[in-house]
C-alpha positions as CSV (number, residue, x, y, z in Angstrom):
1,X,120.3,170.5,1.6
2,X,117.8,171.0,-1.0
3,X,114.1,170.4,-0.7
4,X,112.7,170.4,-4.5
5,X,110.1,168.7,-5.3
6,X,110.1,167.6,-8.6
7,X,106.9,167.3,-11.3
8,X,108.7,165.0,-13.2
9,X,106.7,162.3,-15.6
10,X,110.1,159.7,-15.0
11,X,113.1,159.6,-13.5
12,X,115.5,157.0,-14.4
13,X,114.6,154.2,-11.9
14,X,114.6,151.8,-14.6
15,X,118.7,152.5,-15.2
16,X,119.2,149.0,-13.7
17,X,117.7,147.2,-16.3
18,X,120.4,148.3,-18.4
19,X,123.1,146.5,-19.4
20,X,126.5,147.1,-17.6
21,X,128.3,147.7,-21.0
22,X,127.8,148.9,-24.4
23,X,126.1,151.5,-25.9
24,X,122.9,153.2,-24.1
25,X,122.2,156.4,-23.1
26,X,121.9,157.1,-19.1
27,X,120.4,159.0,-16.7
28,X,122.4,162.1,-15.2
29,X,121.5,164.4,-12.8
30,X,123.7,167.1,-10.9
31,X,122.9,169.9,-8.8
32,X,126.5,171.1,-8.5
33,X,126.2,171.3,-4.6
34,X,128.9,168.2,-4.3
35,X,131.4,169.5,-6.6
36,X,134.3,171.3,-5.2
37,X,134.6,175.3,-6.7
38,X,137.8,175.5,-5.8
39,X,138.8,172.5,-7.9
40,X,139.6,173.5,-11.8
41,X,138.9,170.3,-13.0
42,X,135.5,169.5,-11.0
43,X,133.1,170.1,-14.4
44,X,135.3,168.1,-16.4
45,X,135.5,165.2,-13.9
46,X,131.7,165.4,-13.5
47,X,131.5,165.2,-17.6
48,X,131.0,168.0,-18.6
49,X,133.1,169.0,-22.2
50,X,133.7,172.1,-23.8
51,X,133.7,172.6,-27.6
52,X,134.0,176.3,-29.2
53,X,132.9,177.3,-32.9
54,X,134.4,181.0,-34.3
55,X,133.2,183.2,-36.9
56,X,134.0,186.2,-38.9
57,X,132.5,189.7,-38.2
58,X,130.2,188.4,-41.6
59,X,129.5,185.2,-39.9
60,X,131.7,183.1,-42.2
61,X,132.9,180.0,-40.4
62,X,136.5,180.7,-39.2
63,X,137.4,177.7,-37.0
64,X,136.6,175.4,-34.1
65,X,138.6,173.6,-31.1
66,X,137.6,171.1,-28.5
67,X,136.5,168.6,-27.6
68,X,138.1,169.2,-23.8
69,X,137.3,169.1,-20.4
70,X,135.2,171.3,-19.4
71,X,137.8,174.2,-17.3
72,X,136.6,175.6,-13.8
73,X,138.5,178.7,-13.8
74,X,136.1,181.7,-14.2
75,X,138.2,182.6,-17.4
76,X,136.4,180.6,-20.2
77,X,133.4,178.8,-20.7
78,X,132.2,178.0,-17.2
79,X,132.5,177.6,-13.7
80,X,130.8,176.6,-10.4
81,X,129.1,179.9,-9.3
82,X,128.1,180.6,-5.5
83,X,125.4,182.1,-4.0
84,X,123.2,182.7,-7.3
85,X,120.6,180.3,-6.0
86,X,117.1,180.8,-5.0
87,X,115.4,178.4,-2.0
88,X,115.9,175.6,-4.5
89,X,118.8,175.9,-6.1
90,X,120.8,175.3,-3.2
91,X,124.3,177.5,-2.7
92,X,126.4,176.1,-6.0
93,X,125.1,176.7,-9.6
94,X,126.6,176.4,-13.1
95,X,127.9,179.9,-14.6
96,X,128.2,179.1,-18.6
97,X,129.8,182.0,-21.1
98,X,131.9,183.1,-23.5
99,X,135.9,181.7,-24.1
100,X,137.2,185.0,-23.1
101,X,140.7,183.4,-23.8
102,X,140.0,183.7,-27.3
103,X,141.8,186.8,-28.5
104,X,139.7,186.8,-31.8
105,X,137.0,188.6,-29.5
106,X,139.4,191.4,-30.1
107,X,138.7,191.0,-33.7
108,X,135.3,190.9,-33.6
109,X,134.5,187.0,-34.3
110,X,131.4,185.5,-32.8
111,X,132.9,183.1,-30.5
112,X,130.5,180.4,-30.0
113,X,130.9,178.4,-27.0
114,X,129.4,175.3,-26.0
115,X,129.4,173.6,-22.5
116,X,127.4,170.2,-22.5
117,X,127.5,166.3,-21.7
118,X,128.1,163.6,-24.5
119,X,126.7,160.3,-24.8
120,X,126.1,157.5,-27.1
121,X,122.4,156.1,-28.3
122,X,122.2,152.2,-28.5
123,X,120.0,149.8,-29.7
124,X,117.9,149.7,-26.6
125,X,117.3,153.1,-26.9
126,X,115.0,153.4,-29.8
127,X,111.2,154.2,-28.9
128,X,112.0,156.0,-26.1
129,X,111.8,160.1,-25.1
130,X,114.4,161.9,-23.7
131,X,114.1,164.9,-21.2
132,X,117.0,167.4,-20.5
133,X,115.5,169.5,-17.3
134,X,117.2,172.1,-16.1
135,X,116.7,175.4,-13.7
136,X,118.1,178.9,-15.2
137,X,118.2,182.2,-15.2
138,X,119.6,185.5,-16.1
139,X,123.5,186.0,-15.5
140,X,125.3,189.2,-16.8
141,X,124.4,188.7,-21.0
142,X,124.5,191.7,-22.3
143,X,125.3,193.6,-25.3
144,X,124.5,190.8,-28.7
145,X,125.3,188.0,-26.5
146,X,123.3,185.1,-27.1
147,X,122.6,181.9,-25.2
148,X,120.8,179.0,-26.0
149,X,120.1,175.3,-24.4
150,X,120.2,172.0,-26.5
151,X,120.1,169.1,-27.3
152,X,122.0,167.7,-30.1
153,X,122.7,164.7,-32.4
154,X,126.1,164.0,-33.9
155,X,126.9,161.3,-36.8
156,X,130.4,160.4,-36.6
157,X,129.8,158.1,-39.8
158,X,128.9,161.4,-41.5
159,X,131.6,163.8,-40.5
160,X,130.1,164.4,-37.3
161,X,127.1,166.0,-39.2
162,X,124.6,167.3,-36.8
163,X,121.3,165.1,-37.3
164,X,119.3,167.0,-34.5
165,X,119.6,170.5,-33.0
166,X,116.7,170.9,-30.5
167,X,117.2,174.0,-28.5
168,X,115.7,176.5,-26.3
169,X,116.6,180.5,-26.7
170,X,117.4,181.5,-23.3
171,X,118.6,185.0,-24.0
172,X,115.8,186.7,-22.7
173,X,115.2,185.1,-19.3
174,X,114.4,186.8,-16.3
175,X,116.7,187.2,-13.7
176,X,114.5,185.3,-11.4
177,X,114.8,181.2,-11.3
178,X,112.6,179.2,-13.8
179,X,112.4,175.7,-14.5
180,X,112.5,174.7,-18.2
181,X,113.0,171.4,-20.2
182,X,113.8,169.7,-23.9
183,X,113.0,166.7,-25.3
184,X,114.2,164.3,-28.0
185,X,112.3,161.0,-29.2
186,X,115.3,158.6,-30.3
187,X,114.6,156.6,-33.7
188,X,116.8,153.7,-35.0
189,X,118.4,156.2,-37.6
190,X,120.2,157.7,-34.2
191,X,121.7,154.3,-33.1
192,X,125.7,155.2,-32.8
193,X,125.2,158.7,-33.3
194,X,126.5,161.0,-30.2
195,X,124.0,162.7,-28.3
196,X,124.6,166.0,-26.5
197,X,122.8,167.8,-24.5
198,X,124.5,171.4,-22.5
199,X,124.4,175.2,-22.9
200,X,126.2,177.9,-25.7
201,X,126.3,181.2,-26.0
202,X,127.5,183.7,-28.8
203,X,129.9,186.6,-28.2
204,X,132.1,188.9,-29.6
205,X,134.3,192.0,-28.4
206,X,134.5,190.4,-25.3
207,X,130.7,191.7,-24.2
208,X,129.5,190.2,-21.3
209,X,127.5,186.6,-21.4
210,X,126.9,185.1,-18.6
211,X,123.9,182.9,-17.5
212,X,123.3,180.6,-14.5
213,X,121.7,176.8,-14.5
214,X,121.5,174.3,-11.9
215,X,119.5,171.4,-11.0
216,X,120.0,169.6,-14.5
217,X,118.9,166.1,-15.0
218,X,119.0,164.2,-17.9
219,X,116.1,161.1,-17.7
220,X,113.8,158.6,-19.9
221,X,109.9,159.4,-19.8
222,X,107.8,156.9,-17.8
223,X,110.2,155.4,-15.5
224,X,108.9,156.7,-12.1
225,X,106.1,158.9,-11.9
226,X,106.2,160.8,-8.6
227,X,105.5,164.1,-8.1
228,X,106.4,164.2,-4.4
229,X,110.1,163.0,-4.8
230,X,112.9,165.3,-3.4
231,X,116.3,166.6,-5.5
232,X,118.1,164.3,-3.0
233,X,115.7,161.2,-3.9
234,X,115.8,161.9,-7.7
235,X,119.4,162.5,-7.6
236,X,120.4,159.6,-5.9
237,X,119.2,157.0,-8.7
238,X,121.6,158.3,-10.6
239,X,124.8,158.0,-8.3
């Protein structure tokens, strides 16, 4: 079991006060230690969705496909990874990368792949801030492989026009666990829009792309403020 202690301004205590239904965004946290590897469809009954954007060898935008579930089948986009943890990371991470089921790799398209939870922001949401926490590090990117974190705002009144794109380059990590974190402030103008927040990367010729995340939790700022809570503790007010 894990013992992290986590420095975190809030965790999403306050989740109660929400109403049952309707729109509102809400806490999520997972450290992927409760999720079957051997299942294929564990990410994508935890939530997690896949999307994928192609271009051209000149970067001209080719296509896209998704949303689905996100797969669990070490052949495209992710997969719960074993035994890539540190002390706290436990024994079951989250291995994001390329869709190497794309045969345009071949062709030398930039496959873009993105691997992230969706939500919708409500009324009640406006004023407050947003935190997407996670722990990563290093996998097997090599070659021009990219990778990225994010969060992102969608307006599906707009053609799904992206209204925020707040990321972090995680190319360049070191192989050694880090903790890192993002943050959005939600607005009225974001009321409806889709909120995502997740991992991409950017390959072509099939190079490798592989990183590794884990203990990703999704919270409001100033809900709980205690620096001496567990994973297990945090974790369980969102379950």
């Amino acid at each position: 079991m894990k013992k992290r202690v986590i420095a975190l301004l809030a965790v999403v205590a306050v989740l109660a006060l929400l109403p049952a239904t309707g729109m509102a965004l809400n806490g999520y946290g997972q450290d992927f230690e409760g999720l079957n590897q051997a299942d294929t469809s564990a990410l994508g009954n935890d939530g997690w969705l896949v999307f994928a954007n192609v271009f051209g060898p000149d970067w001209s935008y080719w296509y896209g496909y998704g949303t689905f579930p996100a797969p669990n089948d070490g052949a495209a986009f992710c997969a719960i990874a074993a035994g890539e943890g540190g002390a706290q990371q436990g024994m079951q991470q989250l291995s994001v990368y390329s869709d190497y089921n794309n045969g345009d790799h071949a062709n030398g398209a930039h496959i873009e792949s993105n691997v992230f939870q969706e939500q919708t922001v409500g009324p009640g949401d406006v004023g407050e801030t947003w935190v997407f926490n996670f722990d990563a590090k290093l996998g097997n990117l090599g070659g021009s492989s990219t990778a990225l974190a994010f969060i992102k705002t969608l307006d599906p009144n707009a053609g799904y026009a992206m209204t925020n794109f707040i990321t972090m380059d995680t190319t360049n990590l070191d192989p050694a666990w880090g903790s890192y974190s993002l943050s959005i402030v939600i607005d009225a103008s974001l009321v409806g829009q889709i909120l995502q927040f997740g991992f991409s990367n950017t390959a072509t010729n099939y190079e490798p792309s592989g990183m590794v995340y884990d203990n990703v939790l999704f919270y409001k700022t100033g809900a709980v403020d205690n620096e001496n809570a567990s994973w297990g503790e945090v974790k369980s007010l969102f379950r």
